[in-house]
N, C-alpha and C positions, 0 to 999 in steps of 0.2 A: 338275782339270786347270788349269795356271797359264797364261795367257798376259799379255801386257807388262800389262795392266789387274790384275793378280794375284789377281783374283775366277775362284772356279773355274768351268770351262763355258763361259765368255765365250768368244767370236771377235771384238777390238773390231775398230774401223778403226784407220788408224795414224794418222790423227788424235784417235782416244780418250779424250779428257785429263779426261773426268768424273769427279765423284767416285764411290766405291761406292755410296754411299747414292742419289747422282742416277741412276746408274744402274739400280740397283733401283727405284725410281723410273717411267725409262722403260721397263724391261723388261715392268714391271708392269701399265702404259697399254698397253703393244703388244698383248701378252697379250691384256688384255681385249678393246681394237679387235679382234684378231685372231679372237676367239671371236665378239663381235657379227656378223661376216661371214662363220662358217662356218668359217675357217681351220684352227683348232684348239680345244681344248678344256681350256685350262687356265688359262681364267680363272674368278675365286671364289676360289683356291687365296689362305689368305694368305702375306702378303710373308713373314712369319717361317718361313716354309717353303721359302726361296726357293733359301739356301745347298745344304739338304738335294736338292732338284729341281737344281740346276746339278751338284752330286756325284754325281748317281745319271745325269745325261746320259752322263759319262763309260763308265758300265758298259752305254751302251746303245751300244757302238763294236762291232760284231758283222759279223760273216759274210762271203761268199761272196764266191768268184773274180769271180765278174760283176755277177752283179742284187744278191745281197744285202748289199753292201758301203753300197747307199742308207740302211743304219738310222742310219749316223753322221749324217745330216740333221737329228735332232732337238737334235743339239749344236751344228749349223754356226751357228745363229742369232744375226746379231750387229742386234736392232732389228729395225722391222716394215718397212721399207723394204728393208733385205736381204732379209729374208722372202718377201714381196710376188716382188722379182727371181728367188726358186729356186723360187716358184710359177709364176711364169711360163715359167721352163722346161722344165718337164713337160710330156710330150706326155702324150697317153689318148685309151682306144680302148674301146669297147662288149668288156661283159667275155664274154658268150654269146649269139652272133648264129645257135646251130641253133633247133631247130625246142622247141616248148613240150615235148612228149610224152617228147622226149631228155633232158632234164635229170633228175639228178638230186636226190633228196629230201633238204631243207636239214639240214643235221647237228643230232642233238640233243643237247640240253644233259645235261651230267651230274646225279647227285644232290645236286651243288653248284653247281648254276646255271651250268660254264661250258660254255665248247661250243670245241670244236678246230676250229682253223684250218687252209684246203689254200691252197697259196697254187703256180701252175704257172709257171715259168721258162722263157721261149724265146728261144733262140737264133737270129736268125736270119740268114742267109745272103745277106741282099740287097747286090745290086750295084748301086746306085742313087742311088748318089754318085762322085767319082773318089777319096773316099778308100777308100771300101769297095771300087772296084773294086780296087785298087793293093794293097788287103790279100789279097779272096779271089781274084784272080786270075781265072781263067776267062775272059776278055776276051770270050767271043763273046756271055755270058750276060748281060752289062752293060745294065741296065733292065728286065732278065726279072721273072717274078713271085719274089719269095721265097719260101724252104722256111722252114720249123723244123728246122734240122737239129740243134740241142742240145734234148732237153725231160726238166727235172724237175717231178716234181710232191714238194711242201715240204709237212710232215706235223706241226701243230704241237700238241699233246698239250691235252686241254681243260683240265686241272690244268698244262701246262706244264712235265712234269718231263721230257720230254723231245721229241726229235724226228727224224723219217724223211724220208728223202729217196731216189725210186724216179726212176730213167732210163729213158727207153725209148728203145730205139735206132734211128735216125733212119729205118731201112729197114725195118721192121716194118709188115709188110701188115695190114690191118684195114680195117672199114666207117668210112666219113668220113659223118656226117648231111648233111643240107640242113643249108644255110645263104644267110645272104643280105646281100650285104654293106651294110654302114650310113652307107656314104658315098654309094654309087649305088644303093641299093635292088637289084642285082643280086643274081638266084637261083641258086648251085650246087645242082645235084639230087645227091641222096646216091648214092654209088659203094661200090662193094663189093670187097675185095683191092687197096686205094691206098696205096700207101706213104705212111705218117702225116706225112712231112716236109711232104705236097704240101698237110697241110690250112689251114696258112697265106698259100698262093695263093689262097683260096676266100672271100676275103670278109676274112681279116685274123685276126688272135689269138685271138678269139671264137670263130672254127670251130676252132683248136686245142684250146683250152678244151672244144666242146660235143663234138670228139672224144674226148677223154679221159673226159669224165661218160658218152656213153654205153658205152665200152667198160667203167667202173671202174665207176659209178654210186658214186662218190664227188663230194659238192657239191664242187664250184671255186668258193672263196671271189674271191680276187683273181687279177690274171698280173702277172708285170713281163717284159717284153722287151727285150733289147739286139741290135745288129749288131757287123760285126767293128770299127766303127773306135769303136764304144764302150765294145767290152771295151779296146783298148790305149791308152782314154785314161783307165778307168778304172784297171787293171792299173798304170800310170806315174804317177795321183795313190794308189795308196793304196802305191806301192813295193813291193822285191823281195819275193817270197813263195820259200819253199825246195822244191824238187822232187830226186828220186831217180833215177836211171837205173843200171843193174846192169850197164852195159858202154859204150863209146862210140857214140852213136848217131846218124845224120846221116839225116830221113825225105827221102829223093828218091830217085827211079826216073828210069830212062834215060831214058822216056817223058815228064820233067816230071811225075809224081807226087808226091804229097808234100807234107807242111806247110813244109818246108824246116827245120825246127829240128835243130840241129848242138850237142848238149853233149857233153863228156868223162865219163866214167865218173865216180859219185859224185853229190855234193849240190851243187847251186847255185839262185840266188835271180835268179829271173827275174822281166821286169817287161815295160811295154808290148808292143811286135811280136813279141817273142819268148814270153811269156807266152800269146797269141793262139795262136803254133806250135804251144805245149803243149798248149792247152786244143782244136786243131783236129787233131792228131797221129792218124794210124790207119796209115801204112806206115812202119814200126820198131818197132812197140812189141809184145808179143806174138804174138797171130795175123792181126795187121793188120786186123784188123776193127772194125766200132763199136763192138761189145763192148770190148775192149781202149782203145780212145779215150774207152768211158764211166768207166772205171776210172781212167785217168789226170786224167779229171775229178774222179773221185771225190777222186782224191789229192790235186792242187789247192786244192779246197776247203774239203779238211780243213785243209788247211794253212795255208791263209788265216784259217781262224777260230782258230786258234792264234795267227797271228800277229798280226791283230788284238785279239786278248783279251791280249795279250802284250807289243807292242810298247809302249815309250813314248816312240817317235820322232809317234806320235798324240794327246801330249798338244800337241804344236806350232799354235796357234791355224791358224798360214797354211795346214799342210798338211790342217787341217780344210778350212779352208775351198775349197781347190780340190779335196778331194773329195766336199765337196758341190756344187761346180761342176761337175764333173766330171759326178757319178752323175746329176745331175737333165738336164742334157743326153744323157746316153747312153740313158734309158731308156723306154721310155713301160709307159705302166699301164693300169688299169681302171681307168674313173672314179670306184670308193672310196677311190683312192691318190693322187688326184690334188690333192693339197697337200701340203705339207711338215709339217701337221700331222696329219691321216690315217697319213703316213707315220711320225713320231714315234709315234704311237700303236701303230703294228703293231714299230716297235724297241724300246717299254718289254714288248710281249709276246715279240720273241723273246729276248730280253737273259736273260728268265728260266731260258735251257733251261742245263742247265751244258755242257760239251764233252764228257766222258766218255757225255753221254747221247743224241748224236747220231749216227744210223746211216745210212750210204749205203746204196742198194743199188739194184743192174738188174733191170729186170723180165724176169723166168723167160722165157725163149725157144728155138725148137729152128728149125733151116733150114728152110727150104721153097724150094728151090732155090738160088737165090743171097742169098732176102731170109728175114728169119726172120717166126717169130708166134708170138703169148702160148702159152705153154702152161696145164695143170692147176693147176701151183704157182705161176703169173702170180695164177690167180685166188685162190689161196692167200691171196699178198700184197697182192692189192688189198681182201682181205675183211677182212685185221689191222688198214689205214691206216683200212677204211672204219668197223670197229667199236673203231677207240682203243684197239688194243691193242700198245704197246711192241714194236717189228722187235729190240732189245736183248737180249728176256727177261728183261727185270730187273723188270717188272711182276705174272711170276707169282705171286710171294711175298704181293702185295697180296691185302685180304679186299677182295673184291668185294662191294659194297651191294647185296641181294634190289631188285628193280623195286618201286614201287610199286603197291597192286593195282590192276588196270583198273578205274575205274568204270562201270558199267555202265548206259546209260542208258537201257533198258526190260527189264524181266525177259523170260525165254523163255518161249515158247508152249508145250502141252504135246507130247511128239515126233511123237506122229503128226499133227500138224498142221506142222511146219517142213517147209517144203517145200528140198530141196536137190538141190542139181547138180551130179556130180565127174566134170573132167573128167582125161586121162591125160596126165601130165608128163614119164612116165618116161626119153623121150628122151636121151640124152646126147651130145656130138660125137661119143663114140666106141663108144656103145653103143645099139643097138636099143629103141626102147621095148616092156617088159612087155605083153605083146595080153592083153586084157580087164581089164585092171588096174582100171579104173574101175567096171565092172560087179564084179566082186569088192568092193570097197569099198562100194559100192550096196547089195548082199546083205547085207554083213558091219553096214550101220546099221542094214537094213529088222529086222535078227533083235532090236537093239537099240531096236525103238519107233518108227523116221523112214521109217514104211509112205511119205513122198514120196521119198526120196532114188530120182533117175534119173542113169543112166550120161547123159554127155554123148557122143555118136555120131560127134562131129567128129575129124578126123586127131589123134593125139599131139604133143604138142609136148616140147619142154626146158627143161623147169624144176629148177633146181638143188636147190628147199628147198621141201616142202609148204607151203601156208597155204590157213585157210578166210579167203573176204572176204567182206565184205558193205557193200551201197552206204549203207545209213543208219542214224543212230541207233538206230532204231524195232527194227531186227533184229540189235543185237550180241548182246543177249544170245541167239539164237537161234544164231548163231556160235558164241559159246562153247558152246554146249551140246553141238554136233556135236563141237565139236574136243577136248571132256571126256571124251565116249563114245567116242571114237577115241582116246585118248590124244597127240591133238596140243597141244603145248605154247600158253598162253596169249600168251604174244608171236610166234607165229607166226600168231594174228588179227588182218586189216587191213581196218580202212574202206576202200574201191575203190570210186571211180565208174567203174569199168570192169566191173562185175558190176550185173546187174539182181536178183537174188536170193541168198540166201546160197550159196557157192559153193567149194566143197574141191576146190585142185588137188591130187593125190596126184603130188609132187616126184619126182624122182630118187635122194633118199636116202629112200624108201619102196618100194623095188622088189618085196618077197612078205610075205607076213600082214597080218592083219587089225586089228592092234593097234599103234600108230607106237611107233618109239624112236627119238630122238633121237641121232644118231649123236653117238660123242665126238668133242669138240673138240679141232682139231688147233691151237693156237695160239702154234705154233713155226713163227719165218723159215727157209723152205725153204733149203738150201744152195745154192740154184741162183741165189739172189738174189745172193751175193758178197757180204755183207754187210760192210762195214767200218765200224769205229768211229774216230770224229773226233778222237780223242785218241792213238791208234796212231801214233806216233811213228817206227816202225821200216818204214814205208811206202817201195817202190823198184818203178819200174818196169822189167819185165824185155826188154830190147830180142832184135828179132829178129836174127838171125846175121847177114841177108841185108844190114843197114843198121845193120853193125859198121864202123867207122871208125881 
């Protein structure tokens, strides 16, 4: 990228007038200062490397309608003084303020050391300024607590070859955990049937966050957050993005409904307030619902990453630099993102993904009166993002690496001395649990040698996936040896300090015999997801009759 200094990557001042080499030079010093203090991490790197690192900033010019437009920050740097000033603009916030127990278990690394990234985007709704008021309207709601009413969760591949992006729609009933906010140590007690918008009243981002881990039990690496008047001043420094509409469309209702956005039939390139319209739209577009308003997000965003990976009105120093100005005032983070060079860091990993290989989609939902809830193939697609496997299906093709074997760190005891406890799983939201399941499995080991195995006599519960646990080293291999004789698969064995003994829940996908099979994998994106891909070009949204113009 050229700017008046003609060294690529640079943003100088306009007073600039050093030579290349001085500059390299102080870019060098910053660098290192800037790692001495935590900043970033790219000093050591040599100077001869320097040309290649300012070329490769350009290609980290990436992404999204709103939050992830901030990856351009690792180019905006012109000096550790600039630097310094777009660190200071970042707000940050505690990334998971619920309870320990809710979180889930940290992502693991592939058979090549890397490990995928979740990273959740909120939108939110607060009036709490007069410019945010003046955008979302609502005047009486002015200082109320904030919703989420936009939330992605961002899906980034451990190898990086590609990535997911799941919505869930703002009215979607579910359990909110405890949480407790980290500003005032204030307790919300966890609610049950809350429209997930309301979990960022509850303490702040963090309880959005630890609602999402416990519903998905997928780790949440980082969030970034924006409001309305940050999406339209982000929207107006990164310029027009292109959108579709398949008839004339004007969203308002007699009643003052409506985002108010008014285009003509076809393609045009929207930017600040208007952009905000697009991305806030739910009466015109479809069936007027969120669903339809996550869609038109979806298309948005595709579009943005095109047109940032496209445009080279972005090789213009200034207009870097006011969106880096821009982004770092509009968004606040978790405090792993909370420098401009954390944030560089996470732009050299998403720069990696290519376009073709990024896929939107809403999570699987069906009504429940006016507000909807996850359904079966919700859980579908949270089991894909949580086990790294491509929403695309372009990863089928790949030869999947066998596990390493478990080490084992004490052999088993001989059977009839393992003492084991199975209790009944069978449960499902929609199906009855199997009565005596447990005691059949009891019978079905004592015939096999484990004269201890006892039914546990407590109520059934809902477990989706058998597994035997056991709380210590001392008794893995006594695990394994039940889950050999039963033919339960060796990664369905878990250390739990949640069991005092070795411990076989019999799952839901083990409903009759004595012997487990492994049900087939179903690891195809349910059609219910709407999946679209971020290089679809031919993208139009189809407006409703009623807000034909």
């Amino acid at each position: 990228m050229t700017g008046s200094s003609g060294v690529r990557g640079e943003v100088p001042t306009a007073e600039d007038t050093t030579s290349s080499t001085e500059r390299e030079q102080r870019d060098q010093t910053a660098a290192e200062e800037g790692g001495r203090r935590g900043r970033g991490r790219r000093s050591g790197r040599a100077v001869g490397r320097e040309t290649d690192r300012r070329r490769r900033r350009r290609r980290a010019l990436r992404w999204s309608a709103t939050v992830l437009a901030v990856v351009i920050l690792g180019g905006a740097g012109a000096g550790y003084l600039y630097y310094e000033h777009l660190n200071a603009n970042i707000r940050h916030d505690d990334l998971n303020i619920g309870d320990a127990k809710d979180r889930a278990a940290g992502t693991h690394a592939n058979s090549a050391g890397q490990t995928a990234l979740n990273i959740l985007l909120i939108g939110s709704d607060a009036r709490d300024t007069a410019a945010n008021q003046k955008l979302g309207g609502a005047k009486y709601d002015f200082g109320g607590p904030p919703l989420a009413d936009v939330q992605m969760l961002l899906h980034v591949s451990a190898d990086r070859s590609n990535m997911s992006v799941v919505s869930m729609p703002r009215d979607t009933l579910l359990d909110i955990p405890k949480c407790t906010d980290p500003d005032d140590a204030k307790t919300y007690p966890a609610v049950r049937g809350e429209m997930t918008n309301a979990s960022l009243s509850r303490g702040g981002p963090g309880c959005t966050v630890a609602t999402w881990e416990k519903l998905t039990d997928i780790h949440i690496d980082h969030f970034m957050m924006i409001d309305f008047s940050g999406v339209v001043s982000m929207a107006d420094a990164i310029g027009g993005v292109p959108v579709c509409v398949d008839a004339n469309v004007h969203s308002h209702t007699s009643a003052g409904k409506g985002s108010g956005l008014k285009l003509e039939k076809g393609t045009h390139s929207v930017k600040g307030e208007q952009a905000l319209q697009w991305l806030r739209t739910r009466y015109g577009f479809e069936d007027d619902t969120d669903l339809a308003r996550a869609k038109a997000q979806h298309m948005y965003m595709n579009s943005m990453v095109r047109e940032l990976r496209a445009s080279a009105k972005l090789t213009n120093p200034n207009k870097l630099r006011k969106l880096a100005e821009a982004a770092t005032k509009a968004i606040t983070v978790d405090d792993g993102l909370d420098t401009i060079g954390k944030m560089y860091d996470l732009a050299g990993e998403l720069q990696k993904v290519p376009t073709d290989r990024i896929t939107m989609t809403t999570m699987p939902n069906r009504y429940q009166g006016e507000r909807v809830v996850p359904t079966e193939d919700a859980g579908q697609l949270f089991r894909l993002v949580r086990e790294d496997i491509a929403l695309d299906g372009k990863d089928a093709a790949k030869a999947t690496a066998s596990p390493a074997p478990t080490a084992v760190a004490d052999p088993a005891a001989a059977n009839d001395r393992i003492a084991v406890q199975i209790h009944n799983g069978t449960s499902t939201d929609t199906r009855a649990a199997v009565r005596g399941r447990a005691t059949t499995v009891a019978q079905a080991l004592a015939g096999k040698g484990f004269t201890q195995a006892v039914a546990d006599t407590s109520a059934a519960t809902a477990v989706a996936k058998t597994v035997v646990s056991y709380p210590s080293d001392d008794l893995q291999g006594d695990a394994l040896a039940v889950a050999k004789a039963l033919g339960v698969p060796a990664g369905q064995v878990k250390k739990s300090t949640g069991v005092s003994g070795v411990t076989l829940v019999v799952g839901a996908d083990w409903r009759s015999g004595t012997t487990y099979k492994a049900p087939v994998k179903n690891d195809r994106t349910p059609d219910t997801a709407g999946a679209i891909n971020a290089s679809d070009t031919s993208q139009c949204m189809h407006v409703d009759p009623d807000y034909v113009w």
